[in-house]
N, C-alpha and C positions, 0 to 999 in steps of 0.2 A: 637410549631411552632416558637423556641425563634429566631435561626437564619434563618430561610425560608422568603425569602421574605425583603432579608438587604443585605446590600454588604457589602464582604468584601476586605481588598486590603494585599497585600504582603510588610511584613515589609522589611527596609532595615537597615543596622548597620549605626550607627552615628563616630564608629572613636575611641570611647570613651568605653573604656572596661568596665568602672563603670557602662556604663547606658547599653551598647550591654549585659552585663550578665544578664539584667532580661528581654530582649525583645525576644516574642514568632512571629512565621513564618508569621501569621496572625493579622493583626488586624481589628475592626469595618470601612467601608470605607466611612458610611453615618457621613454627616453635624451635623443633630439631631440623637441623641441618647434616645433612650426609655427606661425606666424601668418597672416592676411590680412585685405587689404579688400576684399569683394565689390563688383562690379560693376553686378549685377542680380537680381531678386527668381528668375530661375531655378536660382542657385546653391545654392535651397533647396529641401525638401520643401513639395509644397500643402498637406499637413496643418499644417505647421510651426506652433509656440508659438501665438501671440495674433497670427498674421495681418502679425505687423511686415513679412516682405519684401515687402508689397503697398506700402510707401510709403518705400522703399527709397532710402536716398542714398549714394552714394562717401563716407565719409568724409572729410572736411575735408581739407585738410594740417597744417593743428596737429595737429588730432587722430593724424594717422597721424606725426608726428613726436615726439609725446609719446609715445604708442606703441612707437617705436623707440630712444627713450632710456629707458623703462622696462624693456624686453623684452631689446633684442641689440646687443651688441659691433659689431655692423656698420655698426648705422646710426649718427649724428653723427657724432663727432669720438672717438681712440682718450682723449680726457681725459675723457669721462663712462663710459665703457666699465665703472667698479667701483659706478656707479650702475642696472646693470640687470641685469636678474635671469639673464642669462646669465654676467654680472659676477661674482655672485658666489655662483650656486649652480654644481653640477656638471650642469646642462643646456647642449646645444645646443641654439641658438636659430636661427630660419631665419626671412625671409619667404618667403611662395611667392601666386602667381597663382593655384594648382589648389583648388578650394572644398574641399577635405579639410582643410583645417588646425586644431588643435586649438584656435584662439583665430580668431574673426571679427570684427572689428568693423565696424560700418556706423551711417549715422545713418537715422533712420524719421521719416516725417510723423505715425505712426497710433502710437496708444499705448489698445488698448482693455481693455485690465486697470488702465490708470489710475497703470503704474510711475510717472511723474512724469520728474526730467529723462534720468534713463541706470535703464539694468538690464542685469543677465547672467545667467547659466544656470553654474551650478555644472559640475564636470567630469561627467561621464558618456555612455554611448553610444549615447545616443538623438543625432538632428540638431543638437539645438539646444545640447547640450554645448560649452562655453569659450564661446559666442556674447557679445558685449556688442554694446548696443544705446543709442544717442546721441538723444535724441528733437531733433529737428529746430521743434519748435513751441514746446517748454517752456522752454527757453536754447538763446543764441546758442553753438555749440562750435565756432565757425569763426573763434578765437583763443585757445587754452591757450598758455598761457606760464607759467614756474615762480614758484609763489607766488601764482598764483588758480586761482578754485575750478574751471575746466574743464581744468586740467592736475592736481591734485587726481582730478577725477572721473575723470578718463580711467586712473589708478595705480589707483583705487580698484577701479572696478568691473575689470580685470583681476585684479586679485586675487581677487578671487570666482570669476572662468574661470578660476582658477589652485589654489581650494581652499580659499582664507580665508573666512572667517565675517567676522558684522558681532561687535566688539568690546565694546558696548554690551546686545545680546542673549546671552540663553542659548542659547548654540548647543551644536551635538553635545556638548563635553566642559566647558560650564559657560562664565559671562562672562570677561570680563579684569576682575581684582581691580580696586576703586574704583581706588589708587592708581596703577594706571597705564595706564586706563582715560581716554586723552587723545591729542588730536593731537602729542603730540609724544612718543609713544611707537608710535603705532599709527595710519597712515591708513584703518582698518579700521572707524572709534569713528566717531560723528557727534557726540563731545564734544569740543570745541573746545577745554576746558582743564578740569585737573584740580578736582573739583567741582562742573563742569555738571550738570543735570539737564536740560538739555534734549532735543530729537530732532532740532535743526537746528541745521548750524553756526553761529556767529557772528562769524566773523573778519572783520577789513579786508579789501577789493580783493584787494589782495597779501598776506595776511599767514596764507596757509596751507602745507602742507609743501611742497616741493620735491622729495624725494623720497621714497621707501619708509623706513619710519622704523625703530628697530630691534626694533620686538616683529615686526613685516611682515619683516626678512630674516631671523629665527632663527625663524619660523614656516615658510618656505620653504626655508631651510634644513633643516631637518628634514623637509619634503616631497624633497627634492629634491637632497642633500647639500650642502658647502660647496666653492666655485672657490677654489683660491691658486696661481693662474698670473696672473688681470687684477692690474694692478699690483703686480707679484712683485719688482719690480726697489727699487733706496732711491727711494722715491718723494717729492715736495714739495707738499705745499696750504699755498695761500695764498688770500689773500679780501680785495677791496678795499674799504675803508672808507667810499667815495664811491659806490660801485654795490651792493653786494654782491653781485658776481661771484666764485664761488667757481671757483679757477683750481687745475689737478693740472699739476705740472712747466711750469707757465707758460699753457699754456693753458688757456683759458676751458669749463670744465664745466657749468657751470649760470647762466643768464644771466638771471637775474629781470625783473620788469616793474617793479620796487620797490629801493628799498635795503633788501632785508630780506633776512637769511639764516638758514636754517630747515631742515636737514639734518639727512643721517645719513651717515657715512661706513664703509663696509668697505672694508678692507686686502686685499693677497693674500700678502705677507709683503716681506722685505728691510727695509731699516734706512731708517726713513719720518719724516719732520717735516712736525709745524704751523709753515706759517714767520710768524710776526702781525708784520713787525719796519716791515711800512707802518701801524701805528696807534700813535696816540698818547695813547689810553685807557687806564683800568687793568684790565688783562684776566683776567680767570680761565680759565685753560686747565688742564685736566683730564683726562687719557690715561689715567684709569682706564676699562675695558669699561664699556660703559651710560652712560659717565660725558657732561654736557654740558659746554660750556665757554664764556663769556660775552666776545665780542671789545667788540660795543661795545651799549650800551642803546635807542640809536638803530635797531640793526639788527633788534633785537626784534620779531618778529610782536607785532599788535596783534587779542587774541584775539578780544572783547568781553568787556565790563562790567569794564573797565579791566583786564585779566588779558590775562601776557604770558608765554611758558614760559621755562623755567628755562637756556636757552641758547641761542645761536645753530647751534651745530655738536655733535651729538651722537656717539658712539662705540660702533660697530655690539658687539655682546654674543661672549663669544668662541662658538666652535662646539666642542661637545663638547670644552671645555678647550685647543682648538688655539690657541699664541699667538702663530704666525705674522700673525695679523691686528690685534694691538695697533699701535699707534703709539709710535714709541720715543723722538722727540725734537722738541724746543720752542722757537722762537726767540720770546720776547717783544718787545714794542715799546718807548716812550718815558716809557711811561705806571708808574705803582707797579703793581705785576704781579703774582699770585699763580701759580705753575707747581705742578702737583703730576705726577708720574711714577706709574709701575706696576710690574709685576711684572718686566720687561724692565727691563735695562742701558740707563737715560737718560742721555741732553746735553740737558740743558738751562742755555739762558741767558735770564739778564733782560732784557740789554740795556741801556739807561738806563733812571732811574727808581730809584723805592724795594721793592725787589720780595721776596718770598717766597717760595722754590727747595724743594723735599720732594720728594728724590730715592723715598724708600718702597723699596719689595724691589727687590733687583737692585744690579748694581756701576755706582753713577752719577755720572754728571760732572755739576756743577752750578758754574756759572758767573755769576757775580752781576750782574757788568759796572760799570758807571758809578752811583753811587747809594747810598744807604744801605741795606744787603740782607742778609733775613736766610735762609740756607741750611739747610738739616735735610737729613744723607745719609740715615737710616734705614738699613736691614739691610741687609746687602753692604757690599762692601772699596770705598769710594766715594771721589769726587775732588773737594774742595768749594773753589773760587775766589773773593772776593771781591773782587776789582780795584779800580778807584776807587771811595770812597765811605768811612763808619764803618759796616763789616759785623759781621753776628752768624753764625757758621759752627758748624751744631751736628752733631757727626761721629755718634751714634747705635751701631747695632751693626755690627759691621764693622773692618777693619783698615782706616780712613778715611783720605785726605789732605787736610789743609786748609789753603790758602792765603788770605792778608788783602789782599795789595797794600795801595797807598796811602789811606789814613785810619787812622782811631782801631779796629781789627775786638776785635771778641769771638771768638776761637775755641774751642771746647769739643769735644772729643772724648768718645769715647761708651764702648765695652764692650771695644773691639778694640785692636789694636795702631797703634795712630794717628801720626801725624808730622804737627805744628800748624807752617806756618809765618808767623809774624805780617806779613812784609814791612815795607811802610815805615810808618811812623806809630807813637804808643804803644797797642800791643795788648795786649788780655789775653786769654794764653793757660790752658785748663783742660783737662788731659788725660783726665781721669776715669779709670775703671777700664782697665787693660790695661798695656800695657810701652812706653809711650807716647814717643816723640821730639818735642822741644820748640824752635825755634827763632826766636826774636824777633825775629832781623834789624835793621833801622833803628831808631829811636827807643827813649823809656824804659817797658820792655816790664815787664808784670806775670805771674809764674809764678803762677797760685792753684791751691791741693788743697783741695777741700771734706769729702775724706772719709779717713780713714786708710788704708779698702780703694785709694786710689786709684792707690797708689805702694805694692810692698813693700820690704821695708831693706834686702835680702841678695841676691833673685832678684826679676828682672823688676820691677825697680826702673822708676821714667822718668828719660832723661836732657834736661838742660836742655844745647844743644849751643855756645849760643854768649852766656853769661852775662856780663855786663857789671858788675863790682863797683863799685859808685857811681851806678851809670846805670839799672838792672836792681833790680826788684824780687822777692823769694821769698813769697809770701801765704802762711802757716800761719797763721792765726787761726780759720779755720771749728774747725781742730784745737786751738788752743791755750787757744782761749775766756780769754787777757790773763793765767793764770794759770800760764804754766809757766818756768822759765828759761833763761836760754841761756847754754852753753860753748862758744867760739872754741876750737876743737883739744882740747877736753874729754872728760871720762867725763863719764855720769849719775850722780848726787850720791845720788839712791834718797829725798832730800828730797822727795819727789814728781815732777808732771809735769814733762819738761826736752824743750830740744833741742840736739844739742852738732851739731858740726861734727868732719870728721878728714880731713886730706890721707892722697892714696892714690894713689902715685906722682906723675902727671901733673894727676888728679882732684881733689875736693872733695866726701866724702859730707857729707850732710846729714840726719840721722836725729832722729826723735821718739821718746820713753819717753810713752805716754799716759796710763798711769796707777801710774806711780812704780815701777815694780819693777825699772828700773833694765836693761830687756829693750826694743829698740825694735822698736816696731812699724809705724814708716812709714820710708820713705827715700827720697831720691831722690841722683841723680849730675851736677855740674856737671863737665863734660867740659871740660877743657884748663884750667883755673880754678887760678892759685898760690895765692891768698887771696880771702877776704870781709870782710866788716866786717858791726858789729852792724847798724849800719843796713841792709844790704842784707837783712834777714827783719824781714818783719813778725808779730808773734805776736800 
């Protein structure tokens, strides 16, 4: 009686071909959702399907614990709770004992339609409605464990009692595009990795999903809306190097049979970090939607025919633009590091290492650490740190801040009103366009302007704050191209290009004529500065 006595409602397409290829005609239309494991072949109609509850078995305990981490918040532990589909759509999920439940699972000795190792019944209101079905003869399912194929099958064929399509067929509203037409987009596909043509997985032992992957939660999502209450709070994942145990606030989520780690993660909102700062690899993490992130190569499912997906931890798709579910910040490891950000206000750090920080939209903190590191704030008023190491700190659009600390750093500001501080070491500082503040700090610091737009002479000047004459360099030559002159406390001569200098009260302007009419066009202000000397501009 799995569907008799449950509604069901008529799916509609979302727009979106990645997620229309695995959605079926019908889906579940109740609020709560039920599951169970029958007991006995009377829990069923005699007419029932192809006869399965004549060889009728209790499901496993894997089996029904896979189940419970795919399904509902209740069963394991509250740290996988954003991995099951009570997690992270808007259904309640429930088990119950009463044969009414809209998902049944069991295993059968008898398979005379010749399913093969598991099958289910699409949502609808006949008996056998949500039913999945474990064949008992064809594999052993009395050990799923995350990362082989009968914790796989057991995500899989629930999804079918739950409304998805195979990803691979033409179902109700068309396939899933070649491109993302693969297991590590959709445990829906029986293609193992992108460019399969076959009809049967091929993966290692261990070396398949773990969990619902993100074309599967934004397909359910859309059946079934989106949760941002399960991990709503600042939440932490981290994952270890030697097992790949993938750990939420410390404890243990998803506990493989392998060191391999092969995910998808949904958010429910609050201020959430990847924390990687136990590896000593060079990691690619990547908190764009969709996006994967690469901890270690090691950890890589091994798909068949030497093909491995393109990450170990991927990043569930947003829901109808809500970005409560992004991930917002990044602790990298030991290792040279690539960090990229998203649309949300990042912190991220490198850590040690030689790493590369691209904060992207949003007001971000990026923090280099220990190492040679180069930063990129992108758009937004962003915060960029270099600490130890010779850093590259590039401020982009935004009213940026950027710090060098100790080495030799490149700082460059970007569009915005920026404030460069070099710290210890000889830095060079490049303000670029905007009304920029400049500050060198320790050693023999280099001021460079590459462009006339990048300083004007009169307003919104940049000022150099703490100029050193003798010690302190002023770069104009991107401007001067070796041909123009210079007067200490002078006018323009109208001889052509110049640059003169004029004390102004407490100050030191410093202005270009770029093409001799004797009118400047660039300027900038050394703040608290009595004198210069020729040496201190290079032309």
């Amino acid at each position: 009686m799995s569907g008799i006595g449950h509604t069901t409602s008529w799916t509609t397409a979302t727009g979106d071909a990645r997620i229309d290829g695995i959605l079926n005609t019908l889906h579940w239309g109740d609020a709560t959702l039920s599951y169970s494991f029958p007991g006995g072949s009377w829990e069923y109609d005699s007419s029932y399907g192809a006869g399965e509850q004549f060889g009728l078995y209790t499901a496993s305990t894997g089996i029904q614990t896979t189940a419970g981490f795919g399904l509902d918040t209740a069963a394991g532990t509250a740290a996988n709770d954003g991995f099951s589909l009570e997690g992270f759509t808007a259904l309640d999920v429930t088990s119950t004992t009463l044969p009414k439940a809209h998902l049944r699972l069991a295993q059968t000795s008898l398979d005379p339609y010749g399913y093969g190792t598991a099958w289910s019944y699409f949502p609808y209101a006949g008996d056998e409605g949500g039913d999945v079905w474990f064949s008992d003869v064809a594999f052993d399912f009395s050990s799923p464990r995350a990362g082989n194929y009968s914790h796989i099958t057991v995500l899989h064929e629930m999804g079918h009692a739950l409304g998805l399509e195979h990803a691979h067929e033409i179902g109700s509203f068309g396939a899933v595009p070649a491109d993302y037409n693969a297991m590590e987009f959709t445990i829906m596909t029986y293609r193992s990795y992108l460019g399969s043509t076959g009809t049967a997985y091929e993966n290692e032992t261990w070396g398949y999903a773990q969990s619902f992957m993100m074309l599967d939660i934004a397909a359910l999502q859309h059946l079934y809306g989106a949760d941002y209450e399960t991990n709503s709070g600042d939440t932490r994942y981290s994952w270890t190097p030697d097992s790949g145990q993938t750990l939420v606030n410390g404890e243990v989520a998803i506990n493989p049979g392998n060191n391999r780690i092969f995910a998808t993660i949904w958010d429910g909102g609050g201020t959430d970090t990847f924390d990687l700062t136990a590896y000593d690899t060079d990691l690619v993490i990547d908190l764009a939607p969709g996006a994967a992130s690469v901890f270690s190569s090691e950890q890589l499912a091994r798909l068949g025919d030497g093909e491995r997906p393109s990450g170990n931890i991927y990043n569930a798709l947003l829901h109808e633009g809500d970005t409560r579910s992004l991930i917002e910040n990044a602790l990298g490891g030991s290792g040279d590091d690539i960090i990229s950000g998203n649309q949300a206000n990042n912190d991220l750090s490198g850590k040690r290492g030689r790493d590369t920080l691209s904060g992207l939209d949003g007001d971000d903190r990026l923090n280099g650490g220990a190492g040679r590191d180069k930063l990129i704030g992108g758009t937004g008023e962003d915060m960029l740190s270099g600490k130890i190491g010779r850093d590259r700190l590039l401020g982009n659009a935004g009213a940026d801040d950027l710090a060098g600390g100790a080495g030799n750093d490149i700082l460059r500001g970007g569009y915005g009103k920026d404030v460069l501080s070099g710290k210890d070491g000889d830095d060079t500082l490049i303000g670029g366009k905007g009304e920029d503040a400049l500050y060198g700090h320790e050693g023999a610091d280099t001021f460079r302007f590459i462009k006339v737009s990048d300083s004007r002479p009169f307003v919104k000047s940049d000022h150099i704050r703490d100029f050193i004459s003798g010690t302190d360099l002023i770069d104009l030559s991107k401007l001067t191209s070796g041909s123009f002159t210079l007067e200490i406390d002078g006018r323009f001569s109208g001889d052509g290009p110049g640059v003169i200098t004029r004390v102004d009260g407490d100050d030191i302007l410093v202005r270009a004529d770029t093409d001799g009419d004797r009118k400047a066009d660039f300027g900038i202000v050394l703040d608290a500065v009595s004198a210069i000397d020729v040496g201190d501009l290079l032309l």
